[in-house]
C-alpha positions in Angstrom: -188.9 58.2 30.1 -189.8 56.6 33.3 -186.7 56.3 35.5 -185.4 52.8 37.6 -183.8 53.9 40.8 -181.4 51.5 40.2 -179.8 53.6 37.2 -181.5 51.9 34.6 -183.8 53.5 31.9 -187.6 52.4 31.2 -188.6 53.8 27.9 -192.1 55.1 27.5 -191.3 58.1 25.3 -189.9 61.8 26.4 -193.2 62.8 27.4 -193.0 64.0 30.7 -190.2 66.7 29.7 -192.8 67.7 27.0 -191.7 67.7 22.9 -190.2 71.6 22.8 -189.9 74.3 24.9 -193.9 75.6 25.1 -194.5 72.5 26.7 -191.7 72.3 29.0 -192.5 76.0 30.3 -196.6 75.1 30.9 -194.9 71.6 32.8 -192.7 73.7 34.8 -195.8 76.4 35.9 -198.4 73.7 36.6 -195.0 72.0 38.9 -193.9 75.5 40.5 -196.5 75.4 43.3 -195.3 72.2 44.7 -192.5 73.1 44.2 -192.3 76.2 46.3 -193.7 74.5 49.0 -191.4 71.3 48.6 -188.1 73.8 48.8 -189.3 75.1 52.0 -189.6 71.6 53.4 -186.6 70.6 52.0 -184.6 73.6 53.4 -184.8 72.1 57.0 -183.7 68.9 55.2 -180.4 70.5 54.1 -179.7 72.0 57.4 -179.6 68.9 59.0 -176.5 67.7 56.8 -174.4 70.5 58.3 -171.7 69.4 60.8 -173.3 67.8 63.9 -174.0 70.1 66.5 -173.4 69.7 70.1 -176.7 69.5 71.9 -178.0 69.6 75.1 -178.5 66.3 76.5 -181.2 65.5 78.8 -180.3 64.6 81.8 -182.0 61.3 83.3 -183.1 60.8 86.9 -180.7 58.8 88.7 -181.6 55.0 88.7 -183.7 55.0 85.5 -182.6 52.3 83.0 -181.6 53.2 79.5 -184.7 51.5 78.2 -186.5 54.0 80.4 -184.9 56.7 79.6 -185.3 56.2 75.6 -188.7 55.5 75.9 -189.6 58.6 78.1 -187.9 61.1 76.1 -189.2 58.8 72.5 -192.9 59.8 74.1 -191.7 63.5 75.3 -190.5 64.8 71.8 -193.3 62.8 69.9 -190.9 60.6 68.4 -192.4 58.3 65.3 -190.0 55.5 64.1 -187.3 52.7 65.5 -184.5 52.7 67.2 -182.1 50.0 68.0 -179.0 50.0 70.5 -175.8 47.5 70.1 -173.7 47.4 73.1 -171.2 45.0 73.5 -171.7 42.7 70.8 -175.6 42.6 71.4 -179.1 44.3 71.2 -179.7 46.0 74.0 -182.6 48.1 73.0 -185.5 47.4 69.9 -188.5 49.3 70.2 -190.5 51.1 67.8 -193.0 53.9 68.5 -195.4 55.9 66.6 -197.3 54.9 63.4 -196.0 53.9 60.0 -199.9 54.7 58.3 -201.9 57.0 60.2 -205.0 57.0 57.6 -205.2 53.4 58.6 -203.8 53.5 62.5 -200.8 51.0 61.4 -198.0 51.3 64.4 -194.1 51.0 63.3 -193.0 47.8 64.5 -189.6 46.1 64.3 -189.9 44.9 60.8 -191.3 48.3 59.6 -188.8 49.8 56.4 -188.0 53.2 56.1 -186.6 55.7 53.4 -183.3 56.2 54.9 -182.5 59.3 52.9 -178.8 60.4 53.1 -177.7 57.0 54.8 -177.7 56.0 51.4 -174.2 57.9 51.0 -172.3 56.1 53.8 -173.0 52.5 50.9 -171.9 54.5 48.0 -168.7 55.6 49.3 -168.4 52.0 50.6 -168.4 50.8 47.2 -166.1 53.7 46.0 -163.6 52.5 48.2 -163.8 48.9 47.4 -163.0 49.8 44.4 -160.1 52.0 45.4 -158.9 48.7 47.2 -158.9 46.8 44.4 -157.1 49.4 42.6 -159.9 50.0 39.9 -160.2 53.4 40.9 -157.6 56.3 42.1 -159.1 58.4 44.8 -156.8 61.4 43.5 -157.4 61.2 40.0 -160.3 63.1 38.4 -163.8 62.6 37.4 -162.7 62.7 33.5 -160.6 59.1 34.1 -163.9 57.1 35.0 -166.3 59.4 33.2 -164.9 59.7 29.8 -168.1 61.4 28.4 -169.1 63.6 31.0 -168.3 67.2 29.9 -168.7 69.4 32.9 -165.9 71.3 33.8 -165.5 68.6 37.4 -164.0 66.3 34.5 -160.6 67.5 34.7 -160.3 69.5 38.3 -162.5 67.5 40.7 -161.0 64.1 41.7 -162.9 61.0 43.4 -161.8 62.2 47.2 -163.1 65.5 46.8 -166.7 64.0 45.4 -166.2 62.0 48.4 -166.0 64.6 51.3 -167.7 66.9 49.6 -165.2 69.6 48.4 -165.7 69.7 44.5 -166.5 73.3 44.3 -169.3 72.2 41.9 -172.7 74.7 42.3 -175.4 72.8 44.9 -178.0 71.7 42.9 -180.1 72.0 46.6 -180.1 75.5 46.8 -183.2 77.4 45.5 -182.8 81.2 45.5 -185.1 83.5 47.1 -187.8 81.3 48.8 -188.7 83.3 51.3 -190.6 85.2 48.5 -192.9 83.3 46.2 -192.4 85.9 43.3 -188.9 86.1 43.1 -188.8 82.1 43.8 -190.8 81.1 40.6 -189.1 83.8 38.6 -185.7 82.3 39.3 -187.3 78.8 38.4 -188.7 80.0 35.2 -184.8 81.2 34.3 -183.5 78.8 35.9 -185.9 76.0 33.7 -185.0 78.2 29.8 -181.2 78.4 31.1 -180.2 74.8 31.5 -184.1 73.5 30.1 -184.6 70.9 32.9 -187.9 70.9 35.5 -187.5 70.4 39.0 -185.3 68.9 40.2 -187.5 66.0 42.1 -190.2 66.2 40.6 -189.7 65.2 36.9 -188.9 61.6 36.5 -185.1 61.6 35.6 -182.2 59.3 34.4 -179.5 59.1 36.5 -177.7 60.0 32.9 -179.8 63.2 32.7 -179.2 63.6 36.9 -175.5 64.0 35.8 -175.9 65.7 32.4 -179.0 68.4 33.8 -177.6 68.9 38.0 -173.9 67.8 37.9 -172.6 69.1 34.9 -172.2 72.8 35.6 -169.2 75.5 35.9 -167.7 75.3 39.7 -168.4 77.9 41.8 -165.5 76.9 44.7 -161.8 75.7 44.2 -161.9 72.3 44.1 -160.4 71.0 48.1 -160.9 74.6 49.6 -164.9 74.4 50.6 -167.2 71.9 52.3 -170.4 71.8 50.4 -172.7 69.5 51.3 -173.8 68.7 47.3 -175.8 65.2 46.4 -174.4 66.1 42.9 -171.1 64.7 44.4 -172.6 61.6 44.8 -174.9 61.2 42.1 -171.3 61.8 40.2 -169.8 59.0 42.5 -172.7 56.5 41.5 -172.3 56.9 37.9 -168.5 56.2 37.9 -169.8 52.7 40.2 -172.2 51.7 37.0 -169.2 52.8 34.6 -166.7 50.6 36.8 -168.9 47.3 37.0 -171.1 48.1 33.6 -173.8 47.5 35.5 -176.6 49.9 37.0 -175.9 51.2 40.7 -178.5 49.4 42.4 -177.2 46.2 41.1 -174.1 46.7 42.2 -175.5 47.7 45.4 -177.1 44.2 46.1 -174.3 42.6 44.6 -171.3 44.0 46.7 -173.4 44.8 49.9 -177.4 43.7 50.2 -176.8 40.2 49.1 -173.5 39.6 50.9 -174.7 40.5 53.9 -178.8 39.1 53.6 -180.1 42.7 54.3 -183.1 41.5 52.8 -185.0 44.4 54.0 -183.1 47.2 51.7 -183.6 48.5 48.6 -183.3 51.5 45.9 -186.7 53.4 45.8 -188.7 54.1 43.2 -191.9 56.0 43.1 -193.7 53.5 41.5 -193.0 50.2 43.9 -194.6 48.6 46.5 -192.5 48.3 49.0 -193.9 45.8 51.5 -194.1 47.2 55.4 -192.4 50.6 54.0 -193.6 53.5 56.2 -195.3 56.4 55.1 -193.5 60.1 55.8 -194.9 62.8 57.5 -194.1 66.3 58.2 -195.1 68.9 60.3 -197.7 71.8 59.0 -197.4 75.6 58.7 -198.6 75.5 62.4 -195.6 73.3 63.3 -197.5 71.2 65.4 -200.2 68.9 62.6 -198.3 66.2 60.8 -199.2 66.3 56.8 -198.4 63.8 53.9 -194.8 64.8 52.7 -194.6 66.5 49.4 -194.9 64.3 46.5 -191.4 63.6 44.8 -189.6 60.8 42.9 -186.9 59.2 45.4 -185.0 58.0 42.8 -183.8 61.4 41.7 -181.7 61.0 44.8 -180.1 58.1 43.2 -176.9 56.9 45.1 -177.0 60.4 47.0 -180.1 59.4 49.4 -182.7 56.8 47.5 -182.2 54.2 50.1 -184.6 51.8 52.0 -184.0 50.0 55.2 -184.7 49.1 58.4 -182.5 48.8 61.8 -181.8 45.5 61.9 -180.6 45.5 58.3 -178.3 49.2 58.8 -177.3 47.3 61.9 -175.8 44.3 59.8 -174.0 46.9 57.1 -172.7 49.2 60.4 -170.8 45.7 61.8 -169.3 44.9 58.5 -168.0 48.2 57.8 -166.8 48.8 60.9 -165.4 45.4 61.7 -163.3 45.5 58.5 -165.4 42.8 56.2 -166.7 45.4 53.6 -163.4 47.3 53.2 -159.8 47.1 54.8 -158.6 48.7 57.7 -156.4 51.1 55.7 -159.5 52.1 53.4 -161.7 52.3 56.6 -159.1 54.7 58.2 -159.2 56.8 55.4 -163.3 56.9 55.6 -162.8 58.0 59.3 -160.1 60.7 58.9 -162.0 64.5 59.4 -161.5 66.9 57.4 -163.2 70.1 56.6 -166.3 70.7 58.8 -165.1 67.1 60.5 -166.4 65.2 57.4 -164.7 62.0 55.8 -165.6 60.4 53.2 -169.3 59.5 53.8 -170.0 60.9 57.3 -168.9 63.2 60.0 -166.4 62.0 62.5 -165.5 63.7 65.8 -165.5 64.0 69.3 -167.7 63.5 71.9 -167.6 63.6 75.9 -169.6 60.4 77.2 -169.0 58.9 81.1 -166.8 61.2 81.8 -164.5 60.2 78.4 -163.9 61.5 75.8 -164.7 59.3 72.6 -164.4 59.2 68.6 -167.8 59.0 66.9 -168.7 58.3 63.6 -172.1 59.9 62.4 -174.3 59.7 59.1 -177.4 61.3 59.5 -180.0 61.6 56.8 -182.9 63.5 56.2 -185.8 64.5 53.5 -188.5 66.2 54.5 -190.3 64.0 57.6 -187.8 61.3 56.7 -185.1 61.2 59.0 -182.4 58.6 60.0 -179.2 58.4 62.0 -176.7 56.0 62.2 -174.0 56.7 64.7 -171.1 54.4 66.0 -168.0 54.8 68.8 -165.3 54.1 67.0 -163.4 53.1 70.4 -166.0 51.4 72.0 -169.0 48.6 71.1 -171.9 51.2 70.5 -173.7 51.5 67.9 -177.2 53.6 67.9 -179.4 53.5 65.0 -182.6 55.9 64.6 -185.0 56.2 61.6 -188.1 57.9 61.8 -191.1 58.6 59.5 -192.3 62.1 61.0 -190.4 65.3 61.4 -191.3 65.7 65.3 -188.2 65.3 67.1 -184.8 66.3 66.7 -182.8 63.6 66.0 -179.5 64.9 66.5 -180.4 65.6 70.0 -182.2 62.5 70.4 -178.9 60.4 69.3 -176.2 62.1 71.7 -178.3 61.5 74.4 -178.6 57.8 73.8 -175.0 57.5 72.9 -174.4 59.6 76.5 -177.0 57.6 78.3 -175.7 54.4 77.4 -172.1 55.0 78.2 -173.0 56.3 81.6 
C-alpha cells in the first residue's frame, strides 16, 4: 500500500509490510541500520520541541541596521534557508542564504519551498478549532465521540484539548529505547516489531488509518491533563477526527479551509514520491558535526497532520496574518490557542514571555524540526512583529537565531 500524504490510500498490494511474519522480521533487519542512525538524528529533532529556551542573544554593535545584523550573524552560524521579517504591517526583511541543492550549487532564493516539519501542527489545530467554532466538535469531549472505531484506550479518557496541548498521557511513539547502544537498540526494535507487528515508524510507507491503528492506539502511560508530552500521535489522532468531521482526506481539507482561501499557492502535504517544484533539499550535520550529509531517507507523510507540511515564507507569512488577525478563527477560539498551559504550551505552540527594548512582551512560537529541517514561526502578540525562519541544514540554532531577531528588531 503506497500511502497519499493527504490521508488517502493508493492500493498496490500489502507488499511492503511483507505477506506473514518471516517476511516482516527480514524487512525490519534489512531497515534497522537506517534506522539506528535515523533515531540518533531524530533525537536532536525531539529536543527542539521542548519549551523554548531562553538564549543568549547577541549583542549588535551600536548603529548597525537590522538588515546588518541578520545577515552577519546568518553568515556567522552558517545559516542555510530564508527568513522574512513583518514589522508594522510590512516586509522589512527577505533574504535567503545558503543553498537549496549543493550537488548542483542551486542557492535558496525567495521562492525556494521548504518541509516545514512541526509548523504543520499550528494548521491542524487551526482547523480543529474551526470546527469547535462551528460547534461540530467539543474540545472537552473525548476521542471515542469523533472516532467511533478507534479502540485505543484514548477513546474514552483523552478528550480533543488534551490531543491539542499535548497532555493525553498516550506512550510517545518518538521515543526509541536504548540508542546510545546499537545492540540493545535493535533488540528493543525486533520486540518492539513481533509485539505490536509494525516496521519503523518512518520508514514503512503507512496509512494514516494504520498511523492511528499501529502508533496511536496504545495503553496510556500518563493521566490524561497531568503531563506535557510532546507526542505527534496527538496529532495524527487530531487529523483523523478532521477527515471523519468533513468525510474528506486531511489534505483536502487543508487546501480547502486554509491553502486555497488564503492563495498560499506555494504549500502542500508531502509525499515521498512528488516533485515538488523549487522544494529544497535537507541536510544534516555528520558524525564530525561540522560536514553537512543528505538527511536520512524517510517517508514525510508518516508525519501526516503532525509535521508533513511544505511552504515557504511568504506563504506562512499570509496563514500567520490570518490567524492572528482573527480571519481563520474568532477571537474567543484564538484566545484559547494562546492561553499557556503546561510547559507554556497552548494549543499548537508555546506562548510566553519575552524581554525586548526594555519591555516585556507576549510571544507566540511554533518551531519545527526533523532532522536538518528546521522552521520557526514566531509572532508578538502585542506588537506588529512577526519573524519567520525555515532552513534546509542543521547548522545554526534556530531558537537562538529567532530571539535575537525578535530582540533586534524591537530595539
Amino acid at each position: 500500500m503506497r500511502l497519499r500524504a493527504d490521508g488517502g490510500h493508493c492500493h498496490d498490494g500489502d507488499g511492503a509490510a511483507g505477506n506473514n511474519a518471516g517476511d516482516r522480521v527480514h524487512l525490519l533487519l534489512r531497515s534497522l541500520v537506517m534506522t539506528i542512525g535515523l533515531a540518533a538524528a531524530l533525537a536532536s529533532s525531539a529536543g527542539a520541541q521542548q519549551a523554548p529556551p531562553t538564549p543568549a542573544v547577541a549583542r549588535s554593535p551600536a548603529g548597525q541596521s537590522p538588515g546588518d545584523f541578520i545577515a552577519g550573524y546568518a553568515a556567522e552560524h552558517g545559516f542555510s534557508g530564508t527568513i522574512l521579517v513583518q514589522k508594522g504591517g510590512r516586509v522589512a526583511f527577505e533574504r535567503s542564504f545558503g543553498l537549496a541543492d549543493r550537488e548542483h550549487n542551486v542557492p535558496n532564493a525567495d521562492h525556494t519551498v521548504y518541509w516545514v516539519a512541526s509548523i504543520t501542527k499550528l494548521f491542524t489545530s487551526t482547523l480543529i478549532l474551526q470546527l469547535a467554532e462551528q460547534r461540530r466538535l467539543d474540545l472537552d469531549r473525548t476521542v471515542g465521540t469523533y472516532l467511533p472505531d478507534y479502540r485505543g484506550e484514548a477513546a474514552t479518557r483523552v478528550t480533543v484539548r488534551q490531543l491539542l496541548n499535548h497532555t493525553s498521557g498516550l506512550r510517545n511513539i518518538d521515543v526509541i529505547p536504548n540508542i546510545e547502544d546499537e545492540r540493545q537498540a535493535i533488540r528493543a526494535q525486533i520486540e518492539d516489531a513481533v509485539r505490536h507487528d509494525r516496521l519503523p515508524l518512518y520508514q514503512t510507507p503507512y496509512s494514516s488509518d494504520d498511523l492511528l491503528r499501529k502508533f496511536c492506539s496504545d495503553p496510556l502511560v500518563n493521566a490524561p491533563g497531568k503531563v506535557f508530552d510532546y507526542n505527534n500521535a496527538d496529532y495524527i489522532i487530531l487529523g483523523k477526527i478532521i477527515e471523519q468531521a468533513y468525510g474528506k482526506p486531511f489534505g483536502v481539507v487543508l487546501g480547502e479551509r486554509i491553502l486555497l482561501p488564503l492563495q498560499m499557492r506555494h504549500s502542500g502535504m508531502m509525499r515521498h514520491q512528488d516533485v515538488v517544484p523549487n522544494l529544497a533539499n535537507a541536510y544534516s550535520l555528520g558524525a564530525d558535526r561540522r560536514t553537512l550529509q543528505h538527511d536520512m531517507p524517510v517517508y514525510p507523510e508518516n508525519w501526516y497532520a503532525a509535521g508533513a507540511l511544505y511552504s515557504s515564507v511568504g506563504d506562512l507569512l499570509r496563514f500567520s496574518n490570518a490567524l492572528f488577525d482573527g480571519r481563520l478563527i474568532g477571537r474567543p477560539m484564538l484566545d484559547q490557542m494562546t492561553a499557556a498551559g503546561l510547559d507554556r504550551y497552548g494549543l499548537g505552540l508555546w506562548v510566553y514571555d519575552t524581554r525586548a527594548g526594555g519591555t516585556t512582551h507576549r510571544v507566540a512560537k511554533r518551531p519545527g524540526h526533523i532532522m536538518g529541517t528546521q522552521s520557526q514561526l514566531y509572532r508578538f502578540l502585542d506588537s506588529d512583529l512577526t519573524v519567520i525562519i525555515l532552513s534546509n541544514a542543521g547548522t545554526t540554532d534556530l531558537d537562538a537565531f529567532v530571539a535575537a531577531i525578535g530582540k533586534r528588531m524591537l530595539e
